[in-house]
C-alpha positions in Angstrom: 130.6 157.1 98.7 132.3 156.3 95.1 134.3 158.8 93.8 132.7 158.4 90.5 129.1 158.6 90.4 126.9 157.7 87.6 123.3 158.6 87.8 120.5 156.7 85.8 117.6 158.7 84.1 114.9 156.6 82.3 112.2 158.6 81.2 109.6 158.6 78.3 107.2 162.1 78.5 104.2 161.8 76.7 103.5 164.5 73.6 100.7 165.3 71.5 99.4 163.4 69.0 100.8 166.1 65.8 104.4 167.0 66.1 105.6 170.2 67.4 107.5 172.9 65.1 111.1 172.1 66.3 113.1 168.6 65.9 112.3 168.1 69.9 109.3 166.2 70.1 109.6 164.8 74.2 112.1 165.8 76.6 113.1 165.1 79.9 110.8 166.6 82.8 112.8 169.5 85.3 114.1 169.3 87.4 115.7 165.6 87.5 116.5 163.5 91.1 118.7 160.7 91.0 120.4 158.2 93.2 123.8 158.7 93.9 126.0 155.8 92.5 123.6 155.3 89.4 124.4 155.7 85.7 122.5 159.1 83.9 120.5 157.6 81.6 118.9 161.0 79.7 116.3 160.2 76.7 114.9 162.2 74.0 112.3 161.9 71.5 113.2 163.6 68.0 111.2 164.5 64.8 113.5 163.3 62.4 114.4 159.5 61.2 117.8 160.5 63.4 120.2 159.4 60.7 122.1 162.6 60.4 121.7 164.6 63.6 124.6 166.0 65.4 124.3 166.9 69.0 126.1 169.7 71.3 125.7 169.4 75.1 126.7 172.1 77.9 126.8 172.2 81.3 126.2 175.4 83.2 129.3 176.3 85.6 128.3 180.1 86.7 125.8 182.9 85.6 128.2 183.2 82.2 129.8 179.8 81.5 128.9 176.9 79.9 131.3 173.7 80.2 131.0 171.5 75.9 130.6 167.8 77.6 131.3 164.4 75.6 127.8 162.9 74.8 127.8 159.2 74.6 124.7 157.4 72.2 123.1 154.8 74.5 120.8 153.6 71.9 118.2 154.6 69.6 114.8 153.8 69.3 112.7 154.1 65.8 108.6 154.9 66.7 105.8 155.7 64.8 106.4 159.4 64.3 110.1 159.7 65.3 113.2 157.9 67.2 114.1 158.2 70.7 117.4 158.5 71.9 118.9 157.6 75.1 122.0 159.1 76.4 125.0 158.4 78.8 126.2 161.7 80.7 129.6 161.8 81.8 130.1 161.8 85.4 132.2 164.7 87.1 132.7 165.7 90.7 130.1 167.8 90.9 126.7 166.5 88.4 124.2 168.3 90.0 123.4 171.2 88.0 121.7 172.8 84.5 122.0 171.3 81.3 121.4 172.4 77.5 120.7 170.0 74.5 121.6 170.8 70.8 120.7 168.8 68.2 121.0 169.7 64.3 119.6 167.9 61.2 121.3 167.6 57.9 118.6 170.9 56.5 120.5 172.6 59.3 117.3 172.9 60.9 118.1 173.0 64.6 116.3 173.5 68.2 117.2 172.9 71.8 116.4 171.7 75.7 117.5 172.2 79.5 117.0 170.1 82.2 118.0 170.3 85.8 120.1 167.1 87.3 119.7 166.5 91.4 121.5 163.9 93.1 120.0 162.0 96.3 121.8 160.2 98.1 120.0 157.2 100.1 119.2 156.7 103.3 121.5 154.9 105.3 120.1 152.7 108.7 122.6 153.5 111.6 120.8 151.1 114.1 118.0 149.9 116.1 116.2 151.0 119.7 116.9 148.6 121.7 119.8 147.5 120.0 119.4 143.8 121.4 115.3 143.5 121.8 114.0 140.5 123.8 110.2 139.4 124.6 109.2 136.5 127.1 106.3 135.6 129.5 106.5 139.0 131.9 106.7 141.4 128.3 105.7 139.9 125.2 106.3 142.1 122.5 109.0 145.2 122.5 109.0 148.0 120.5 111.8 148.6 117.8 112.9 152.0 116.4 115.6 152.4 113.7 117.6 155.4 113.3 118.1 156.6 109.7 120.8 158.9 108.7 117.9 161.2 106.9 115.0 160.9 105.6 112.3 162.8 103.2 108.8 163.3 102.8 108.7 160.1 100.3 110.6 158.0 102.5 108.7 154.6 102.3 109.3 151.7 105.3 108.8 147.6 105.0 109.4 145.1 108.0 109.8 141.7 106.9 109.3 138.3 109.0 109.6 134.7 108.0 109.7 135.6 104.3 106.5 138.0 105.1 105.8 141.7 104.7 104.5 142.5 108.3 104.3 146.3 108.5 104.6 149.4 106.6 105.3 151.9 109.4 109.0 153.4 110.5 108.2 151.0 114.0 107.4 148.1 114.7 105.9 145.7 117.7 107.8 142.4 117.9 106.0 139.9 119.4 107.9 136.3 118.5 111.3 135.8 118.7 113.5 135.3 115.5 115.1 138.1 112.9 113.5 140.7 111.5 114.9 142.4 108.0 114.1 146.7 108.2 113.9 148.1 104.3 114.1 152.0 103.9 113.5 154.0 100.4 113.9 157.1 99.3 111.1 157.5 96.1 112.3 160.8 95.5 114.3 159.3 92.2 113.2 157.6 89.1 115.2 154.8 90.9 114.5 153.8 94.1 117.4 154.7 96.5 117.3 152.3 99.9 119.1 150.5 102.5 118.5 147.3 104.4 119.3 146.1 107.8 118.4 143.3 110.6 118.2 143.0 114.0 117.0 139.5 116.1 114.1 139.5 118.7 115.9 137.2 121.3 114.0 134.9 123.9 114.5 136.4 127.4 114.1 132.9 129.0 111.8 134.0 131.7 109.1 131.5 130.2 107.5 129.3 127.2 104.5 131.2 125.5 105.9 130.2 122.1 106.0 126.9 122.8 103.5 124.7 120.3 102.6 120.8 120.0 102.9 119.2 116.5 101.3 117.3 114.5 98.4 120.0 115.2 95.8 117.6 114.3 96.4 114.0 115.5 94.1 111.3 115.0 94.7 107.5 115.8 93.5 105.5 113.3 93.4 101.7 112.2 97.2 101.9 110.1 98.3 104.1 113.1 97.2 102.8 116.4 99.5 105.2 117.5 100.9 109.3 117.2 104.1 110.9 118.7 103.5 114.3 120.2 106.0 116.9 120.3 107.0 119.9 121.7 108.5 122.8 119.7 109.7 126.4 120.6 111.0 125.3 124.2 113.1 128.1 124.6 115.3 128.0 128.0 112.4 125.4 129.6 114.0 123.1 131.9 111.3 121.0 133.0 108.7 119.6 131.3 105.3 117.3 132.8 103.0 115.3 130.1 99.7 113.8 131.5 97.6 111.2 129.5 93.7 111.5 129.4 93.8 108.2 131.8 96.2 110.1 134.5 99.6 108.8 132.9 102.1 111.3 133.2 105.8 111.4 131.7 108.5 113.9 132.7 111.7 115.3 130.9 110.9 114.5 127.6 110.1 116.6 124.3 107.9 113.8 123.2 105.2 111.3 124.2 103.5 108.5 122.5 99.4 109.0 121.9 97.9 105.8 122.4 94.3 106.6 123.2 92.0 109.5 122.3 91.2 112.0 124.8 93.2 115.5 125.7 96.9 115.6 126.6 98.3 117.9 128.7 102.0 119.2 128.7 103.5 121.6 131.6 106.5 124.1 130.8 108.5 125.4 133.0 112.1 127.3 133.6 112.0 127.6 137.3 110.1 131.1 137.4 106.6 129.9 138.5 104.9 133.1 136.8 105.7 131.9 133.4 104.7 128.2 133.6 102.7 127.8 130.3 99.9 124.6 129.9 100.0 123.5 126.7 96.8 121.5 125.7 96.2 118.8 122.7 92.9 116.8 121.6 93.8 113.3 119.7 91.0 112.3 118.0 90.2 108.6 116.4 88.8 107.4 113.5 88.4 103.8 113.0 85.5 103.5 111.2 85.6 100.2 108.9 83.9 100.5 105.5 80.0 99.2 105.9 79.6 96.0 103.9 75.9 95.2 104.3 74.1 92.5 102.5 71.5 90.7 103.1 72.3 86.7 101.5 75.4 84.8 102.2 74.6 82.6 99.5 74.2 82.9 95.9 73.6 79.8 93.1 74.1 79.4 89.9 72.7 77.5 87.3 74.5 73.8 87.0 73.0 73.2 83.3 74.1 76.2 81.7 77.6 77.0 80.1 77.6 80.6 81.7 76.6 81.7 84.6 76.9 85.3 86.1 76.1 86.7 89.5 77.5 90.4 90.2 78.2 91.3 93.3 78.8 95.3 94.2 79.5 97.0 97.1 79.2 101.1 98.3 81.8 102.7 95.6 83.9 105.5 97.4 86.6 107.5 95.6 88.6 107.0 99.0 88.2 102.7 99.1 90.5 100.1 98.0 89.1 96.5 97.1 90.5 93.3 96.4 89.0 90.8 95.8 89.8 87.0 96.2 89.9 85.9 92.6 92.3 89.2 92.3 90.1 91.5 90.9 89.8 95.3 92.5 87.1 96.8 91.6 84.0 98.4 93.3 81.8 94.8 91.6 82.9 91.5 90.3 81.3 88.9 87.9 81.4 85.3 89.5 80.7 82.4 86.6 81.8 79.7 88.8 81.1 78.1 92.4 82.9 78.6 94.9 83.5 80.7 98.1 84.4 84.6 97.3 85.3 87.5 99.5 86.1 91.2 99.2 88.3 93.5 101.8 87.5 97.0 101.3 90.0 99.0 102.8 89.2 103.1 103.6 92.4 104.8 102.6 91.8 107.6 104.8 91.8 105.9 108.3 93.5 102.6 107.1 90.7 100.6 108.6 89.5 96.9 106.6 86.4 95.1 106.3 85.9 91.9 105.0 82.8 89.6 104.0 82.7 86.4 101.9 79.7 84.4 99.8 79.4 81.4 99.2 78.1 80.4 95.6 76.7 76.6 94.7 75.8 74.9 91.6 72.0 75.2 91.3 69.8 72.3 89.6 66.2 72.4 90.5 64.8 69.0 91.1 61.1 67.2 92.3 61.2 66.8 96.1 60.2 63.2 94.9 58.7 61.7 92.1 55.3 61.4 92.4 52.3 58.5 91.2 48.9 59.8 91.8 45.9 56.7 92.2 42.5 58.1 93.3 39.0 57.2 92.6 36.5 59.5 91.1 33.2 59.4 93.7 31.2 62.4 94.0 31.9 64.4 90.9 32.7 63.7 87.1 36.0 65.9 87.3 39.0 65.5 89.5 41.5 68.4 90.5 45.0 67.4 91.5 47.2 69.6 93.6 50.4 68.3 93.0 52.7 70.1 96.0 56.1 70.9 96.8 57.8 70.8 93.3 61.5 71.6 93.2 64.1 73.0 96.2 62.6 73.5 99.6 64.5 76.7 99.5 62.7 78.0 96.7 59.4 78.5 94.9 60.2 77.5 91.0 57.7 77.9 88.5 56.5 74.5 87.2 56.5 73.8 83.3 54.1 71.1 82.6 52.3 69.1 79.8 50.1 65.9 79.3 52.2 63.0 77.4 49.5 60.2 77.5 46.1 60.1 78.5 43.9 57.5 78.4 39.9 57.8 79.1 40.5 61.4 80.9 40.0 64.8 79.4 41.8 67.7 80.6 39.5 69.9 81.8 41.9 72.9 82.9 45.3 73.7 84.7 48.1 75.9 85.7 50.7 76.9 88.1 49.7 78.3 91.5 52.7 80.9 92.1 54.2 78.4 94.7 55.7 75.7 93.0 52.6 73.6 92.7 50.2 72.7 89.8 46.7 72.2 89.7 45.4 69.6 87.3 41.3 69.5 86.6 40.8 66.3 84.7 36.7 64.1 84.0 37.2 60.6 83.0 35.1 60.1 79.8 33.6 56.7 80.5 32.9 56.2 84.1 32.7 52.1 84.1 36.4 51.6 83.0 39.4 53.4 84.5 41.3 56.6 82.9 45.3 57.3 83.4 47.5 60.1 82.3 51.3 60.6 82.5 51.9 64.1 83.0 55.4 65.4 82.4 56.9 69.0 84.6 59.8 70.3 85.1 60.5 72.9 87.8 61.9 76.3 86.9 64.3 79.0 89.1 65.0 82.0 86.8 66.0 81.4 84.0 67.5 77.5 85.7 65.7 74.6 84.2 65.9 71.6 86.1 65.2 67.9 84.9 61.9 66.8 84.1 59.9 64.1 85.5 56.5 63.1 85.5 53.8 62.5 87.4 51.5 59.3 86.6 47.4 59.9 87.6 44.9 56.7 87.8 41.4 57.6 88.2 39.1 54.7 89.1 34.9 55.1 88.8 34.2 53.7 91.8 30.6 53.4 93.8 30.4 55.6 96.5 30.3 52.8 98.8 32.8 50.8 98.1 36.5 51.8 99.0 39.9 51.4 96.0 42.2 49.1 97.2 45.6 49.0 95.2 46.6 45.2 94.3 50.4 45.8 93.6 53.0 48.4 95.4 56.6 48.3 94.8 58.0 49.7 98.2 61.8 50.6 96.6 62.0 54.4 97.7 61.6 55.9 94.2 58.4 57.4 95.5 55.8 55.9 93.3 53.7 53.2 94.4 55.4 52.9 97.9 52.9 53.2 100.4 49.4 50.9 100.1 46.8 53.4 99.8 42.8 52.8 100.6 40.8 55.3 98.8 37.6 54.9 101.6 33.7 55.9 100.3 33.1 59.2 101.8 31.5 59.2 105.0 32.3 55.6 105.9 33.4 54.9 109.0 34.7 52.4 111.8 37.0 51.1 109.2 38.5 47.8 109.7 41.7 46.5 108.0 43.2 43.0 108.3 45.8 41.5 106.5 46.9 38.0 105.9 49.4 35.9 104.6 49.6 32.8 102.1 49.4 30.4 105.2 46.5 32.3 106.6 49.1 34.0 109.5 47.6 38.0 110.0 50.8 40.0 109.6 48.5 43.3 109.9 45.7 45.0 111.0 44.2 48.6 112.2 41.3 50.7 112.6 42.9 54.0 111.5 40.7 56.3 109.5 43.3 57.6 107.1 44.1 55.4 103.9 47.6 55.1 104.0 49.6 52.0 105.3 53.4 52.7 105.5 54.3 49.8 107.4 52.8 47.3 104.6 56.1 48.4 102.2 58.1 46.7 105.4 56.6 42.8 104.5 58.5 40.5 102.1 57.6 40.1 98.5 55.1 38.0 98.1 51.1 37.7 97.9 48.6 38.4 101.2 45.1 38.4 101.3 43.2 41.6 103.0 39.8 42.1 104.5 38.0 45.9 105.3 35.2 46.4 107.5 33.4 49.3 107.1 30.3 51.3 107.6 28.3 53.7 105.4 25.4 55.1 107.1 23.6 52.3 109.0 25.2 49.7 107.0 28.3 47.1 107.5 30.1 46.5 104.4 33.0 44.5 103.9 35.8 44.0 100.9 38.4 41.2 100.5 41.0 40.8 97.9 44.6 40.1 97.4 48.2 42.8 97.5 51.0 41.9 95.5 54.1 43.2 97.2 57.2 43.8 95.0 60.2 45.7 96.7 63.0 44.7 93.8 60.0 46.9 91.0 
């Protein structure tokens, strides 16, 4: 113990709220326990501003003496109503004891205070029962019992573990290995008097129940085809036995590598069967690749138009990374220009990549063929014209037409039929002369116009029983006017067709029913005479004439 002890008093005792008739307005409580080896702080609240107050303090010694002691000022303390003071008592072999307090103003006004001083001293940890405590596999936890040099009804306990408060109470039940940290306190003073001591829980060796498996969650996923496992806490094992989901095992070794989901096993041993511990581990796997679902491949734009803009998105995911092929990373991407694109989405959580490309063309809508329409107006005095297959086979464009010329035809009606065909109702004004129109389209994807061409109708007022025969076709591929086309009389049949050249040579001749003659375009240029057979009804008709073939028009 020091040979100079200094005990500390803090103390602030509450008052009414009017002042009391002397110049002592608080004092301390009595009587007063302190820890030895403390300073004696003592304070008191006074009624005056504390300017000019004088102070007298005395020690009792016996039933009739009083020892005069030096009374240092600590500090004082102005408050609404008063000032507090706080003073330093001198230490002295023996402090315990009664006190009295004088204190004066400058009316010579006067009044006074005792208070009784105690000194405690702390508690003091001699040791622990069992002095060297040690837990394994045959007794895993032990009980450990300080002994305290004294102790008092306010005597307060606290074990500590790992940086943790584990118990309140004078014992405690270790049951893992490692050093434990004993705090006792003695609340009998305004300041806590206590003392602190350890003692370490040691491993017996006689097993490997603290052993544990780290990472405690592993997972195998598409950045780490792979995990190590390891083994912690081995105290004293000598032998250790991993086995792999498949059957695999691997001996004397802390670690294995996970290469596979499934459960992994890992034996401990020292030697003592009894405490052979089984330690057991799930790997898990996630490889799950982002989903990048779409239905097209391929995506056009427009090749007439300045700017052109196709977005394509995919599934945004706060947990995704994109990049893109023209470098942009973002969830969607505007594409202007043709071209083959691609995205790799990559899922940040498991590592794991998916990739899918389009492919974007230049879009210009455009006639399957140019067409020439020749007919002959029989049975009615109107004349509908389904014109097909308009534009891309891919696609079903919207057809954009008007009538440029006209000659001895009326337009009768007309419109699109929602599949990239028009229908065209024309009557020919005056039935003994022919009537043409030039009608111009132009087929439409979107918002993509595509060229326009035109489409060139003859109607010829015919008899009913007499067929059209073209005089001219020019055979160069352009699709107008190819093919030689016979318009027949309806209901005529066992038609006859012969074909014959300047020198009187037949180069053709068939008894199809249909009208059209695709060989004919395969003759030279030149002029060849025809002949048709044909019945309507009960009657043999025939027709002759000449065909001018032209391939170079």
């Amino acid at each position: 113990m020091k040979t100079a002890l200094w005990v500390v008093l803090l103390l602030f005792f509450v008052v009414s709220n009017a002042y009391g008739d002397g110049i002592i307005l608080e004092k301390p409580p009595s009587p007063l326990n302190f820890c030895s080896g403390d300073i004696l702080k003592v304070t008191f609240k006074f009624k005056d501003n504390g300017d000019d107050l004088s102070f007298v303090l005395r020690k009792k010694l016996n039933d009739t003496e009083w020892n005069t002691l030096n009374i240092n000022i600590l500090s004082k303390t102005f408050v609404s109503g008063g000032v507090f003071y706080t003073f330093i008592l001198p230490s002295s072999p023996n402090i315990d004891g009664l006190y009295w307090l004088n204190v004066k103003n400058k009316s010579g006004d006067s009044d006074d205070a005792t208070f009784d001083v105690k000194v405690v001293l702390p508690p003091v940890i001699l040791g622990f029962t069992p002095n060297a405590p040690e837990i394994g596999c045959t007794n895993g936890e032990v009980k450990i019992q300080p002994t305290l040099s004294s102790t008092t009804n306010n005597s307060s306990y606290e074990w500590w573990f790992n940086n943790s408060k584990v118990s309140t109470m004078k014992d405690y039940i270790a049951k893992s290995p490692g050093n434990y940290v004993f705090i006792v306190s003695n609340a009998e003073t305004t300041k806590t008097c206590s003392d602190t001591s350890s003692v370490k829980v040691n491993y017996d060796g006689t097993g490997s129940s603290f052993a544990r498996i780290k990472p405690l969650t592993p997972k195998i996923t598409c950045a780490n085809t792979s995990i190590e496992l390891e083994a912690y806490d081995t105290l004293r094992v000598t032998s250790f036995i991993w086995t792999k989901p498949n059957g695999e095992t691997k001996t004397n070794s802390l670690k294995i590598i996970a290469d596979r989901p499934g459960d992994y096993k890992l034996k401990l041993s020292n030697g003592n069967i009894a405490c052979d511990t089984i330690l057991m581990i799930k790997v898990e796997i996630d490889t799950v690749r982002p989903s990048l679902s779409f239905n097209n491949v391929q995506y056009y734009i427009c090749e007439k138009q300045e700017v052109n803009e196709i977005v394509f998105q995919v599934s945004p995911s706060k947990n995704y990374a994109y990049v893109w092929s023209n470098g942009a990373s973002t969830s969607k991407v505007n594409v202007e220009t043709a071209g083959t694109y691609s995205i790799t989405v990559t899922n940040l959580d498991n590592g794991c990549t998916n990739t899918k490309s389009w492919i974007i063309k230049k879009m210009n809508p455009y006639f399957t063929k140019p067409i020439k329409i020749d007919t002959i107006l029989l049975d009615s005095s109107a004349y509908v014209f389904n014109v097909p297959q308009m534009g891309p086979t891919m696609f079903s464009p919207t057809m954009k037409w008007e009538i440029a010329e006209m000659s001895n035809l009326k337009l009768i009606g007309g419109g699109n039929t929602g599949t990239g065909k028009i229908n065209i109702k024309l009557s020919i004004e005056d039935k003994t002369i022919p009537g043409s129109a030039l009608v111009t389209v132009q087929p439409i994807i979107t918002d993509c116009e595509g060229e326009k061409d035109s489409i060139l109708i003859h109607i010829n007022p015919q008899v009913k029983d007499e067929p059209f025969v073209p005089e001219i076709i020019t055979p160069n591929g352009d699709g107008k006017n190819d093919d030689w086309e016979i318009s027949w009389p309806s209901g005529s049949t066992e038609r006859h067709v012969l074909l014959y050249n300047r020198t009187g040579g037949k180069v053709f001749e068939s008894s199809a029913d249909d009208g059209g003659f695709q060989e004919i375009g395969r003759l030279t240029d030149g002029v060849y005479f025809f002949m048709l057979d044909y019945k309507v009804g009960n009657n043999t008709k025939n027709k002759s004439g000449s065909l001018l073939i032209l391939h170079g028009q």
